[in-house]
C-alpha positions as CSV (number, residue, x, y, z in Angstrom):
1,X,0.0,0.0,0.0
2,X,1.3,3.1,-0.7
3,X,2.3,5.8,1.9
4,X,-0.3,8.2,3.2
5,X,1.2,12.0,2.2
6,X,0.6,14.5,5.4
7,X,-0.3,17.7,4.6
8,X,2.5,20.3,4.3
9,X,1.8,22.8,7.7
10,X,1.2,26.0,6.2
11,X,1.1,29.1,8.4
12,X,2.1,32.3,9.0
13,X,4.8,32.5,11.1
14,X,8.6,31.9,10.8
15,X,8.0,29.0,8.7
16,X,10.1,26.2,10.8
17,X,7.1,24.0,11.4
18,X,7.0,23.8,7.3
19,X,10.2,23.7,6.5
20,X,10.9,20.5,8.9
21,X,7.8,19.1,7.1
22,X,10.0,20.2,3.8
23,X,13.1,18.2,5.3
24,X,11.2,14.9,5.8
25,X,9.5,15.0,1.9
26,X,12.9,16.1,0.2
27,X,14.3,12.4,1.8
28,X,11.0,10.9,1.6
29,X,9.0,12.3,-1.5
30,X,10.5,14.4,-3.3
31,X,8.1,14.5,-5.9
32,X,4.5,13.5,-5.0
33,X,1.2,14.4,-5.5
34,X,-0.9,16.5,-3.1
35,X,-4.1,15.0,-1.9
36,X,-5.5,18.3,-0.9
37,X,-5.0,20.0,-4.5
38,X,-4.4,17.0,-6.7
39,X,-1.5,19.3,-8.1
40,X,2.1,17.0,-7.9
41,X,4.8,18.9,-5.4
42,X,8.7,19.2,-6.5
43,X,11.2,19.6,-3.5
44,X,14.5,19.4,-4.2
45,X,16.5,21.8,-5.9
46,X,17.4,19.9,-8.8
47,X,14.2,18.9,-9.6
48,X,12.8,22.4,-9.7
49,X,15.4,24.0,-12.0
50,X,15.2,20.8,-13.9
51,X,11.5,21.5,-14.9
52,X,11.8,25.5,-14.8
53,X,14.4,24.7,-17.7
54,X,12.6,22.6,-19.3
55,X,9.4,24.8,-20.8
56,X,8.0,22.4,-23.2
57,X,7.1,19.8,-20.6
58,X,6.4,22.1,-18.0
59,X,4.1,24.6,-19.5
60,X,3.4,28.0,-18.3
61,X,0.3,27.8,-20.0
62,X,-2.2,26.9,-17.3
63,X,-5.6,28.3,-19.0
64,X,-5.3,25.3,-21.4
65,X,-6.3,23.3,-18.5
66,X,-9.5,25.4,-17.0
67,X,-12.9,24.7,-17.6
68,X,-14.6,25.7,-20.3
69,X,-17.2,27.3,-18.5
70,X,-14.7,30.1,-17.1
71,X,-14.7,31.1,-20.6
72,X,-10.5,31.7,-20.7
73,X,-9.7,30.8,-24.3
74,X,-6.5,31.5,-26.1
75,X,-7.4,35.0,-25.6
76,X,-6.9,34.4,-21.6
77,X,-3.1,34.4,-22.6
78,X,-2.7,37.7,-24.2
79,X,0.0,39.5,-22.5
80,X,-0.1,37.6,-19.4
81,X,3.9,36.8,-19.8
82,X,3.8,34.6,-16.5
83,X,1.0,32.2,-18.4
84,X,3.0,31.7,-21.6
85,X,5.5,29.8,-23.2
86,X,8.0,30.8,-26.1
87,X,8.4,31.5,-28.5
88,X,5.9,33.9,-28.2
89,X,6.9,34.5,-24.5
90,X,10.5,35.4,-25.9
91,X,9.4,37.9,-28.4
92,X,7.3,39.6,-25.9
93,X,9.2,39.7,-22.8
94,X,12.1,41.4,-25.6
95,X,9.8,44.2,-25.8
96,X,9.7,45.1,-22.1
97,X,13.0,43.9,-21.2
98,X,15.4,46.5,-22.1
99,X,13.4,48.7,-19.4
100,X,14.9,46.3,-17.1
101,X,18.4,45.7,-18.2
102,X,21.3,46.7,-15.3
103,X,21.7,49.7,-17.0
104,X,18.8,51.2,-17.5
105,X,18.1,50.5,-13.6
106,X,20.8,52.0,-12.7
107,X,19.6,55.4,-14.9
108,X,16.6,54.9,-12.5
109,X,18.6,55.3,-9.0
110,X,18.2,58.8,-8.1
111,X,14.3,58.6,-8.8
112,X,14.6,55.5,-6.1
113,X,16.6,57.3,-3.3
114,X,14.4,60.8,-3.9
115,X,11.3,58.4,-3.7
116,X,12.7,56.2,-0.4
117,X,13.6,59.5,1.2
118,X,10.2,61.1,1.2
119,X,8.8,57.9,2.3
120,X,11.1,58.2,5.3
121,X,10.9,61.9,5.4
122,X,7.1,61.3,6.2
123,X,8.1,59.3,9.3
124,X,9.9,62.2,11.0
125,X,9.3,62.6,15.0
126,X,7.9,58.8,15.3
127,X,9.6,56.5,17.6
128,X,8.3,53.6,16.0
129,X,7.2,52.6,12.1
130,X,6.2,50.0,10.0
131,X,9.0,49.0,7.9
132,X,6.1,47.4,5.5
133,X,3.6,49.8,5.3
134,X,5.6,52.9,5.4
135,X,8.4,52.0,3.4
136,X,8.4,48.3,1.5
137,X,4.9,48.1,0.5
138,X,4.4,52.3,-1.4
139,X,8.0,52.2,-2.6
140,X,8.1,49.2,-5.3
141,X,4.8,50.5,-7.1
142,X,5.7,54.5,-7.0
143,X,8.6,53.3,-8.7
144,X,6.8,51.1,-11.6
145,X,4.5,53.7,-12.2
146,X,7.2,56.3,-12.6
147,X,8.7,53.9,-15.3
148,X,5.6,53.3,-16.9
149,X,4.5,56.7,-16.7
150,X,1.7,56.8,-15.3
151,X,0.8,60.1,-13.2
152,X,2.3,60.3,-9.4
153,X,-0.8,61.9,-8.7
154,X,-2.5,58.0,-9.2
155,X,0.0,56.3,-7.4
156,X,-2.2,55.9,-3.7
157,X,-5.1,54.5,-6.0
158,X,-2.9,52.1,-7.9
159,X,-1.3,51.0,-4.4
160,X,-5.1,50.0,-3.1
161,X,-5.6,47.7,-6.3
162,X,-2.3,46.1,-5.9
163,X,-2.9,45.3,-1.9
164,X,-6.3,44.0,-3.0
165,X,-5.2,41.6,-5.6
166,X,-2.2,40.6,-3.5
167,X,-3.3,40.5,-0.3
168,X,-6.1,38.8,-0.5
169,X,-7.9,41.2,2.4
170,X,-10.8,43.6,1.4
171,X,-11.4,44.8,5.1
172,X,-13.5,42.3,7.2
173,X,-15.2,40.6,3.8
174,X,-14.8,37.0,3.2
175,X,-16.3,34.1,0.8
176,X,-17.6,35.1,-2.3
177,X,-17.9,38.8,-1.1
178,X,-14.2,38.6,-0.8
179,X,-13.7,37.2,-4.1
180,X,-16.1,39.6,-5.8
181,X,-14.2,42.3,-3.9
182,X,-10.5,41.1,-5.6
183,X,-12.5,40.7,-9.1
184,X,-13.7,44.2,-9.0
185,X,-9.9,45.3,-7.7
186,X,-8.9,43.5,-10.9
187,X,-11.4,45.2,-13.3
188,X,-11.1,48.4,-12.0
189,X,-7.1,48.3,-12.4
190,X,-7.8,47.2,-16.0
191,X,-10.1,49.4,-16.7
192,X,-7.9,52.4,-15.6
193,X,-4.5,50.8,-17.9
194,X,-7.5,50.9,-21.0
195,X,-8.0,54.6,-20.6
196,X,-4.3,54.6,-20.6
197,X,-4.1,52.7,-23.4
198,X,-6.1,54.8,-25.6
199,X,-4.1,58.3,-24.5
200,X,-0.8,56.8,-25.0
201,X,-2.8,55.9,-28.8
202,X,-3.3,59.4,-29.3
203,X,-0.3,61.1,-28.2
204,X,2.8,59.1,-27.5
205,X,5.1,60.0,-24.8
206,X,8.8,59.1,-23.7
207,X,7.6,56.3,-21.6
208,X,7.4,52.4,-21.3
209,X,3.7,52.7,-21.8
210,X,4.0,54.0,-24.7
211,X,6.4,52.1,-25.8
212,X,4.4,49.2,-25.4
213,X,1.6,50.4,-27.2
214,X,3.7,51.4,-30.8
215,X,5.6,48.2,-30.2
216,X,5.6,45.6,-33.1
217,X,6.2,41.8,-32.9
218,X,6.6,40.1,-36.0
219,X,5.3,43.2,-37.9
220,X,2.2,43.4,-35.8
221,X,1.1,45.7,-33.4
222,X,0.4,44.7,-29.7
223,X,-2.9,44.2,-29.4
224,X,-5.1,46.8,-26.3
225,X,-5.5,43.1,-24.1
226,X,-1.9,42.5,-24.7
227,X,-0.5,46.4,-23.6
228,X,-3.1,46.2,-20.3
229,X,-2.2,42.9,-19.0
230,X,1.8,43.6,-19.6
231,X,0.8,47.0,-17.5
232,X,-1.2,45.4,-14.5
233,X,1.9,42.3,-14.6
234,X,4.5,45.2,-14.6
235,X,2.8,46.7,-11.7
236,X,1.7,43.9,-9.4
237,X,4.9,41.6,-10.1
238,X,6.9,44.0,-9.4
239,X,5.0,45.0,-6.3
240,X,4.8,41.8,-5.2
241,X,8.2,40.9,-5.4
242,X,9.8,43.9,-3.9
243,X,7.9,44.6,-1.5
244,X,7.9,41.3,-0.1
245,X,11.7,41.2,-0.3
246,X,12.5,44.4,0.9
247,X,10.2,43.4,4.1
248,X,11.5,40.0,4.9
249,X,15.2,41.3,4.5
250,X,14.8,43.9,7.3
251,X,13.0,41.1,9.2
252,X,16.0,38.7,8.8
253,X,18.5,41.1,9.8
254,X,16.7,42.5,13.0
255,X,16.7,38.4,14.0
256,X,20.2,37.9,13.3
257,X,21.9,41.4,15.1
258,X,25.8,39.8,14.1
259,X,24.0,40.6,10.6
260,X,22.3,43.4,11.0
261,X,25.9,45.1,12.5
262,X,28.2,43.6,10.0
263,X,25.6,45.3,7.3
264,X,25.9,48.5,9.3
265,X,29.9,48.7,9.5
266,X,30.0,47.2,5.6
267,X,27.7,48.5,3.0
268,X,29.2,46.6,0.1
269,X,27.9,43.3,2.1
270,X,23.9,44.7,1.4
271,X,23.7,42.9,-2.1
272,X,25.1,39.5,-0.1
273,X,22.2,39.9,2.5
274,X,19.6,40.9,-0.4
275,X,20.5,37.4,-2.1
276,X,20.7,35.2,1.2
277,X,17.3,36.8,1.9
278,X,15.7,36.3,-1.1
279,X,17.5,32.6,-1.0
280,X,15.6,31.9,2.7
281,X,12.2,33.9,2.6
282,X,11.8,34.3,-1.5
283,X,9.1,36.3,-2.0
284,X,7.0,33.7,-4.5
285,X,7.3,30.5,-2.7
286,X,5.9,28.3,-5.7
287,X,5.1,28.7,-9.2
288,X,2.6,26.2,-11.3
289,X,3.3,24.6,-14.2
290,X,1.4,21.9,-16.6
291,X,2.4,18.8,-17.9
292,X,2.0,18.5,-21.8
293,X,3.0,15.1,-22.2
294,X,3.9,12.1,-19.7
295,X,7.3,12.8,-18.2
296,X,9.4,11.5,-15.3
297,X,10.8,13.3,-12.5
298,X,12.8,12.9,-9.8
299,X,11.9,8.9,-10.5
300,X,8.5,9.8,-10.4
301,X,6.2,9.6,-13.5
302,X,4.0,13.0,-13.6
303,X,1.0,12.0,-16.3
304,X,0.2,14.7,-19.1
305,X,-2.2,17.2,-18.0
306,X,-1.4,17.7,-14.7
307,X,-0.6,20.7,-12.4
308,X,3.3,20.7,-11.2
309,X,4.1,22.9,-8.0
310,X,7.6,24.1,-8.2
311,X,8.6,24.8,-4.5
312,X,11.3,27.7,-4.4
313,X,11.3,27.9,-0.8
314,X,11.6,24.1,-0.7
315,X,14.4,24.4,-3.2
316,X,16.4,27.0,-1.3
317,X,16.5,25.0,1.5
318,X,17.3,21.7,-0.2
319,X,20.9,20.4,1.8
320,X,21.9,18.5,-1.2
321,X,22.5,22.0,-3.1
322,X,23.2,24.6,0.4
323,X,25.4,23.8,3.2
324,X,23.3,24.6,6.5
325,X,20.4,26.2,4.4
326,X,18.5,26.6,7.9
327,X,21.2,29.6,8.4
328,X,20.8,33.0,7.9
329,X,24.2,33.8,6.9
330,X,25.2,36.8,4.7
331,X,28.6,35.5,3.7
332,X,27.2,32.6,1.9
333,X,29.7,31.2,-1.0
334,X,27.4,29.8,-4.1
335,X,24.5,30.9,-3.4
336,X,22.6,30.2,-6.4
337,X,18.8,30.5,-5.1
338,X,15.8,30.2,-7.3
339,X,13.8,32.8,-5.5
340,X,13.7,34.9,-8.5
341,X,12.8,31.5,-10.9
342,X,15.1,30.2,-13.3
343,X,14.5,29.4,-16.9
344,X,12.8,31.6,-19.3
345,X,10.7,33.1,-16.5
346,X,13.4,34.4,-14.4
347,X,12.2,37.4,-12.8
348,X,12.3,40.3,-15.8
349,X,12.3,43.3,-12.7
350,X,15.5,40.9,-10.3
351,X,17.7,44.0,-11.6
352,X,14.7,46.3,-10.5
353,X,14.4,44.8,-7.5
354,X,17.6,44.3,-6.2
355,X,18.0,48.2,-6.6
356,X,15.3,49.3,-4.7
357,X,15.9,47.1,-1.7
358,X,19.7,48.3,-1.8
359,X,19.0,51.9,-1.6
360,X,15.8,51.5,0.6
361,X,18.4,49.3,3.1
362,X,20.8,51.9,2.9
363,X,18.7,55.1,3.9
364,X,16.9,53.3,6.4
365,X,20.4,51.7,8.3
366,X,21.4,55.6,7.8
367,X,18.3,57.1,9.2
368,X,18.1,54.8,12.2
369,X,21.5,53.8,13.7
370,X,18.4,52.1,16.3
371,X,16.5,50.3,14.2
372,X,14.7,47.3,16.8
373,X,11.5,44.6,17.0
374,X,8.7,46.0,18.8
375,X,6.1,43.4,20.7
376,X,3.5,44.7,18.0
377,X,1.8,42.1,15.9
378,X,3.0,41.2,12.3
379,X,0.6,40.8,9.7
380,X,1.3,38.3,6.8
381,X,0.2,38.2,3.3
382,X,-2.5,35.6,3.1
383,X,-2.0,34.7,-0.7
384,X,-1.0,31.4,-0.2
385,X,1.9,32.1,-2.8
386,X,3.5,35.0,-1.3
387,X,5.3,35.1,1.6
388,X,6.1,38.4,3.1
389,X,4.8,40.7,5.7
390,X,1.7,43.5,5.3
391,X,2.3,45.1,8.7
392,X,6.0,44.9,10.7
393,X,6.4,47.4,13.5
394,X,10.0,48.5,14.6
395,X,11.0,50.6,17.3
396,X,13.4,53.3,15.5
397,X,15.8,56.2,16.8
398,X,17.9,59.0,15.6
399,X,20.8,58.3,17.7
């Protein structure tokens, strides 16, 4: 008889209860299906980059497998760049990507550190703030929305639509009011990128929106579902990731004060503590994939048609590919985490990202030489794919 599968202990704390559960399964079952979802879960760290690199097994493309009745046809896929494969993945992710490319970002730096210093600025004369809500969650998307160009004056209202469709919270509603809540979030978001749409159609500017919409691919122009969804991925992806990031890194640190002081006294070790974070809290702790033929992994045969879990935060703590991956430890040699994905859909913003956490780092370490936990409560995301904080209080001081 074959082996019952215990459920993996999701929660909302520091994670230990899940990843011992993730410690047991990598020796145990690496690959196995979940009875809960029926969707087949991949530990290890091999594994997962084995099937991240491998698109034409693994398939991005999970609206081929919805019902019918949910009415998402091929159509569904337009510009949704996380739901498609190449080649037509490639050719549109080329479009976007040089707004991402290390130098470009780097163009983008004093906009970040005018941007992270009003946030701060707005702190001024409070002993305590929330590294989340005043500083990780408004930075990331006041940043997109610069690069897009869309006006600053919108940036609180496009803020609320990302926290809806991310968070998962619409005050105290829950159920189907909840989901109709996130739906209307989604619309309304969509809506707003369509008006966009049609000024950027009318008068150009020198922006990535506009870019997008005069941009050809294969002699054709990008089509009005294709430029909207690009624009609401741009802006909660990038959200998402950084915000989520940034948070969990000054979380990290504050537990680990040898880190937090050798960060302090050596600035050029931030980008080390930015990767060993992302390594040990990523940000997007699984990503779904579909079968489109029968394959084996892991010695495990996956039938076609079936929904593939790639665990990153499994992955990153796989002991076959990190030495003492329950550490913390910013001076990690070879740290080559998958917390920004591998394979074609390695995160397009990582450059982004990494750049804004940096700088946000910086100016906080600088503003606060006491920078400390408070007893207040932290608030967690409750998207079941995102891990990261929506509310972490810290007791701060001038010096």
């Amino acid at each position: 008889m074959e082996k019952s599968t215990p459920p993996p202990p999701y929660s909302k704390d520091d994670g230990k209860a899940l990843q011992d559960w993730f410690r047991v399964m990598r020796d145990e079952r690496p690959v196995h299906q979940d009875p809960a979802t029926g969707a087949w879960m991949v530990l290890r760290y091999a594994d997962v980059v084995a099937a991240s690199l491998d698109h034409a097994t693994y398939s991005s493309e999970l609206w081929r497998a919805y019902p019918a009745e949910w009415g998402k046809g091929d159509a569904w896929g337009e510009g949704r760049l996380t739901e498609m494969d190449p080649p037509k993945h490639r050719l549109l992710r080329a479009v976007i990507g040089k707004a991402f490319t290390n130098r470009t970002v780097a163009g983008l730096a004093p906009e970040i550190e005018a941007t992270v210093e009003r946030l701060l600025d707005a702190t001024d004369g409070r002993t305590e703030i929330d590294v989340a809500r005043d500083l990780a969650d408004p930075l990331p998307v006041m940043v997109i929305a610069e690069l897009i160009g869309l006006p600053f004056e919108d940036r609180e209202l496009l803020r609320g639509w990302a926290d809806r469709l991310l968070s998962f919270e619409v005050g105290d509603l829950a159920g189907e009011d909840l989901v109709k809540a996130i739906d209307a979030a989604g619309a309304e978001l969509l809506a707003y990128l369509r008006e966009h749409y049609r000024l950027r159609r009318a008068a150009p500017k020198d922006d990535l929106f506009s870019r997008l919409v005069t941009a050809e691919v294969e002699g054709e122009r990008l089509t009005e579902e294709t430029v909207v969804n690009l624009g609401k991925l741009l802006l909660i992806g990038g959200h998402a990731t950084t915000a989520c990031s940034l948070a969990s890194l000054v979380f990290e640190l504050l537990r680990h004060p040898d880190a937090l002081t050798a960060v302090r006294q050596d600035a050029d070790l931030i980008p080390a503590a930015i990767e060993e974070s992302v390594r040990y809290r990523p940000a997007v702790v699984n990503s779904l994939r579909l079968t489109t033929r029968e394959t084996e992994l892991g010695d495990v045969t996956i039938p076609a048609g079936q929904f593939v879990s790639l665990s990153a935060l499994s992955a990153n703590h796989d002991e076959r590919q990190f030495d003492a991956p329950e550490r913390f430890d910013i001076h990690r040699q070879h740290n080559q985490h998958v917390g920004f994905g591998q394979g074609v859909h390695y995160c397009l913003g990582a450059p982004l990202a990494r750049t804004e956490i940096r700088i946000a780092l910086s100016a906080l370490l600088r503003r606060f030489p006491v920078l400390e936990r408070t007893d207040g409560p932290l608030q967690y995301y409750r998207n079941p794919s995102i891990a990261g904080l929506r509310s972490f209080p810290v007791a701060v001081g001038r010096g």
